[in-house]
N, C-alpha and C positions, 0 to 999 in steps of 0.2 A: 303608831306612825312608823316609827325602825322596824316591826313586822311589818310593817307593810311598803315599807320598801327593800326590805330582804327581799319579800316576796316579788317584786316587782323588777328586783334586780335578778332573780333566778327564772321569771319569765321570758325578759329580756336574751340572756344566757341562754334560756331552750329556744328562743325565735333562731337566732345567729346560729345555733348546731343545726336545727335545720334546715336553715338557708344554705351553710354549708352543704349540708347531704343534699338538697337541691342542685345546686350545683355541679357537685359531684356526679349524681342522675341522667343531667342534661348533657355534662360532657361522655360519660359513655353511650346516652343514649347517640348524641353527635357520631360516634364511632362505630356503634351497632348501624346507622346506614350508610355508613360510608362502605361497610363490608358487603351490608344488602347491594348498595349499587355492583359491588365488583361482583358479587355471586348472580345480580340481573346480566350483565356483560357477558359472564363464562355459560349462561344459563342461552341466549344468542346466537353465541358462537357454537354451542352444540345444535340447535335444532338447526342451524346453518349445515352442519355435519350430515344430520338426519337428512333434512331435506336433499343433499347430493346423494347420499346413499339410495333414498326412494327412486330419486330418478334412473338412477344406476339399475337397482331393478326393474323399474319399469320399461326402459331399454330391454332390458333382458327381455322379459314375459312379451313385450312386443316380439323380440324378434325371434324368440323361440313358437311363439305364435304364428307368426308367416312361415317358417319353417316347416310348422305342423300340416298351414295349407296348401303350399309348395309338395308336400307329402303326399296329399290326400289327393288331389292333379293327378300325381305323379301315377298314384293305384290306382284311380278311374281310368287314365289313361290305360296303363300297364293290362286291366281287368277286359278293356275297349279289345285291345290286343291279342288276349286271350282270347275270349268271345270267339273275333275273325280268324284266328287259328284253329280253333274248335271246327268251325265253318268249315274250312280249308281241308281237314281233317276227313270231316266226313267227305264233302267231296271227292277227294285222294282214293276214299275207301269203294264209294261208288264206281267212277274209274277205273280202280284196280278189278272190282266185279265185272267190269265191262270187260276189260283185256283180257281176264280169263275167261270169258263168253266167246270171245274172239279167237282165243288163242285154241279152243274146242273145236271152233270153224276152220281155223286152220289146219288144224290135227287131220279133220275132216276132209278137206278139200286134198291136201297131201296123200291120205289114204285114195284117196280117189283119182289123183296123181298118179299114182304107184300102180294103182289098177289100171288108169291107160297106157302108161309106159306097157305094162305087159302083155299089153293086151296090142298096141302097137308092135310090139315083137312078136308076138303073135300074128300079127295081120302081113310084117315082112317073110315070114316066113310060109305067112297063107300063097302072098305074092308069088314067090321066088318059087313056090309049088303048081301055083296059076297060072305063069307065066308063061306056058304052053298052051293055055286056056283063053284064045283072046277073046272072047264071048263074055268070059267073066273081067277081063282086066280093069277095062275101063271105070265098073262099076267099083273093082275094089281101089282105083286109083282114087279116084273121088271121095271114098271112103276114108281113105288115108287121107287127102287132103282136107278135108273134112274134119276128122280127128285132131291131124297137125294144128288145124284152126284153131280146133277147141283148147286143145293145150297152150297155146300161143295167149289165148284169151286167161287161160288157167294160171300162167304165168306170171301175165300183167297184175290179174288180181292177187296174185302172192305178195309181189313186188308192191305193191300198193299198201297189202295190208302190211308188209315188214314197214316199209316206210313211216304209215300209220302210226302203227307200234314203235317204232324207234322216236319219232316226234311226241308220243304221250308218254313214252320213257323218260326223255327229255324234260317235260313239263313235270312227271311227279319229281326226278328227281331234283329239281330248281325249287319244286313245294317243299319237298324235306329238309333240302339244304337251307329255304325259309325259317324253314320250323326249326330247325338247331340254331339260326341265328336270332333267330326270337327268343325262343330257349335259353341261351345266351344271358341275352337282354334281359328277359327276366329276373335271373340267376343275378344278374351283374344291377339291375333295378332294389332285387331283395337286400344284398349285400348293402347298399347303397341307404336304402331304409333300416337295415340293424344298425347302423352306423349312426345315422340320424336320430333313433332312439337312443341308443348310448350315448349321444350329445346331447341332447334334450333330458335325461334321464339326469347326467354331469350339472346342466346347465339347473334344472329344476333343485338338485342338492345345492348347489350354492347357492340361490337363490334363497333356501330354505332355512341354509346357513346366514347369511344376511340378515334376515329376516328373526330370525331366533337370537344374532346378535345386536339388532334395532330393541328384541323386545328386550334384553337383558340388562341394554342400555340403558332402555325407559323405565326402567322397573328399577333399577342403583338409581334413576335420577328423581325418580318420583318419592323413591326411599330418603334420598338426600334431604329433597326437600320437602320432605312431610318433618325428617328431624331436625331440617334450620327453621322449618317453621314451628315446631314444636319448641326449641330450644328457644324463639323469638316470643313462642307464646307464655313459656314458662317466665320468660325475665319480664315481659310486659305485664305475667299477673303480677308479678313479684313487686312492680314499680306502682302498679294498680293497686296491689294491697297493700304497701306502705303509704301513698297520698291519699287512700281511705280512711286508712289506720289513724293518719297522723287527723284530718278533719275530723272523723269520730271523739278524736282526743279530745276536740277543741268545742264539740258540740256539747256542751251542758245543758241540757234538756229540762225546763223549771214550769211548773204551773203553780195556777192565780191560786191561793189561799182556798183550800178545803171545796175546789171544782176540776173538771176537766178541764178546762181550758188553758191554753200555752199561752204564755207571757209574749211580748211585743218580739222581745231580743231570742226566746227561743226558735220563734217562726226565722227570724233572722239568720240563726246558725242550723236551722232543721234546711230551709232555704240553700244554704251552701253544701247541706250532706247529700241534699237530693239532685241536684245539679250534678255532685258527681258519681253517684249512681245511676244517674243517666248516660253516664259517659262509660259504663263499667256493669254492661248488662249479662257478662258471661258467669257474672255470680249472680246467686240468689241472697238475701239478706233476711238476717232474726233480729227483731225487734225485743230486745228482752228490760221487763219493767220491776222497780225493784222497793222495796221500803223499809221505812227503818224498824224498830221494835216494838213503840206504843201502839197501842188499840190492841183490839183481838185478830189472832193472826188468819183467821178465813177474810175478814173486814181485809187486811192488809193483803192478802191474796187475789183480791179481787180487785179491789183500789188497782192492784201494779199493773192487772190483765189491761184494766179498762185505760188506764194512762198509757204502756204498751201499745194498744190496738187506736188511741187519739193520735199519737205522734205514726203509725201507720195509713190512717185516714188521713195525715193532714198532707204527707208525700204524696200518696196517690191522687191529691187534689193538685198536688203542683205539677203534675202528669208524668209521676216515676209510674213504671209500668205493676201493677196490681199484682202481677203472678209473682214480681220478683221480691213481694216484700209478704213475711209472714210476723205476728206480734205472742208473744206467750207473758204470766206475770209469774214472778218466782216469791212472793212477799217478801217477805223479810230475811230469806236464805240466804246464803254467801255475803254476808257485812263484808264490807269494806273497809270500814273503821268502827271504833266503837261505838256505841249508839248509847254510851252515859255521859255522851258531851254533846251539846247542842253543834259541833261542828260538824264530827263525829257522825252525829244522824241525819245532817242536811248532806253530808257526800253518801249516807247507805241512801238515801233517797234520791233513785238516778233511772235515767234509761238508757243502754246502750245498743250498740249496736253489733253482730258477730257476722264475720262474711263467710255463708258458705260455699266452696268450690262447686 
């Protein structure tokens, strides 16, 4: 009866130490979220950050976008321009063919000029020898007037064609003075679009820069928090595998006299291991069965498999999940105590349980 209430007094003693370490659990677990909320808060306020930066660039890409179409206007246009200068060009060139066609006629007509001029000096001089000749006068007056006429006529058409010519002189030269100021334009169009690549070229690197710094961000933050989450995962196995640990402790696993079958109170505490197995499926579980000394030890080898793999049948009936539990029997290997005391060999007769990561 004093053994047994020793005993009873050092159970009591391990409940109270691990009430304490309960305790203890619950208030830092209390504190690991109060940090979780604050790192959810900082975690907000950056993609608040992101989100202004995207828009920032989207701004941009828009408006170096319009710019680009603003551009491309600009060189349809500019090209439109060309084209009719090109046009303008040849025309000029035909033109110019034409005045030197012209100016051959004139060369012409002038020679031909030249020729009645002297030939008019000629004819005054016929006169002024004829003029004692009035038989012939009359006819060379007429002749002379006649001539006079033509020249007259000769003349107008000079004057006409200077005219001409000085009015399509007029008109190329306002075409070329065109075409230098297009020329110009162009020149002053191109400059205008190097410019606009150089900004767009600027604007596309920062952009790029942005963008490399969004991903740098996301990449520290995702690393962040793969290792708050790892560091959360590590302390959750840790609390997982101590309130396993300590149930295991407590699960003394007993069957009915020389059968398979679990006692009332085993189902009972098998009942509370598998419950929190359920709760605790990122490990896998060994079911391992063990015996004392007596009998032959293949008999006991096989006894422990089969007792082992009862208490795995019986979780998987209480719907722990089948893949997470495996059972092996070790017989009589690794005593716990000695097996020449009837105590002794009731603790090497056990099953436990090993959690693996």
């Amino acid at each position: 009866v004093e053994k047994a209430k020793e005993e009873e007094k050092q159970e009591v003693q391990k409940v109270q130490g691990l009430l304490s370490t309960k305790n203890s659990l619950e208030d830092n677990l209390t504190s690991h979220i109060s940090n979780e909320k604050e790192l959810l808060k900082e975690k907000k306020e950056l993609e608040a950050k992101i989100a202004t930066m995207l828009t920032i660039a989207k701004d941009a890409t828009t408006k170096a976008e319009a710019q680009e179409q603003e551009k491309s206007k600009k060189l349809e246009a500019l090209e439109k321009e060309k084209q009719a200068l090109e046009a303008k060009i040849e025309d000029l060139s035909k033109v110019s063919d034409e005045l030197k066609a012209k100016d051959e006629n004139l060369s012409k007509l002038a020679e031909e000029k030249q020729a009645l001029e002297a030939k008019i000096v000629d004819l005054a001089k016929v006169e002024e020898e004829l003029k004692a000749k009035d038989e012939n006068l009359s006819k060379l007056a007429e002749e002379k007037q006649a001539l006079e006429a033509k020249i007259e006529d000769l003349a107008k058409v000079e004057e006409e064609l200077k005219a001409k010519d000085e009015k399509e002189l007029q008109q190329i030269q306002g075409l070329l003075s065109l075409k230098d100021g297009l020329e110009n334009n162009l020149t002053s169009h191109i400059t205008h679009e190097k410019e606009l690549e150089s900004e767009n070229k600027l604007l596309n690197q920062k952009i790029a820069e942005m963008l490399k710094i969004k991903e740098e961000e996301d990449a520290k933050k995702l690393a962040e928090e793969k290792k708050i989450a790892l560091e959360k995962q590590k302390k959750e196995d840790k609390i997982a595998i101590k309130q396993l640990n300590d149930i295991f402790a407590l699960t003394n696993v007993e069957f009915k006299f020389n059968s398979m079958d679990l006692t009332d109170n085993s189902k009972k505490l098998l009942d509370k291991a598998g419950d929190e197995i359920k709760k605790h499926t990122q490990f896998t579980y060994k079911i391992k069965g063990y015996t004392d000394d007596r009998g032959r030890e293949e008999y006991n080898l096989k006894l422990s498999g089969q007792r082992a793999e009862k208490v795995r049948e019986y979780l998987i009936s209480q719907g722990v999940d089948a893949n997470l539990l495996t059972s092996e029997g070790f017989g009589e290997a690794n005593p716990i105590a000695s097996n020449n005391t009837k105590e002794g060999r009731k603790k090497n007769r056990r099953v436990v349980f090993e959690i693996i990561k």
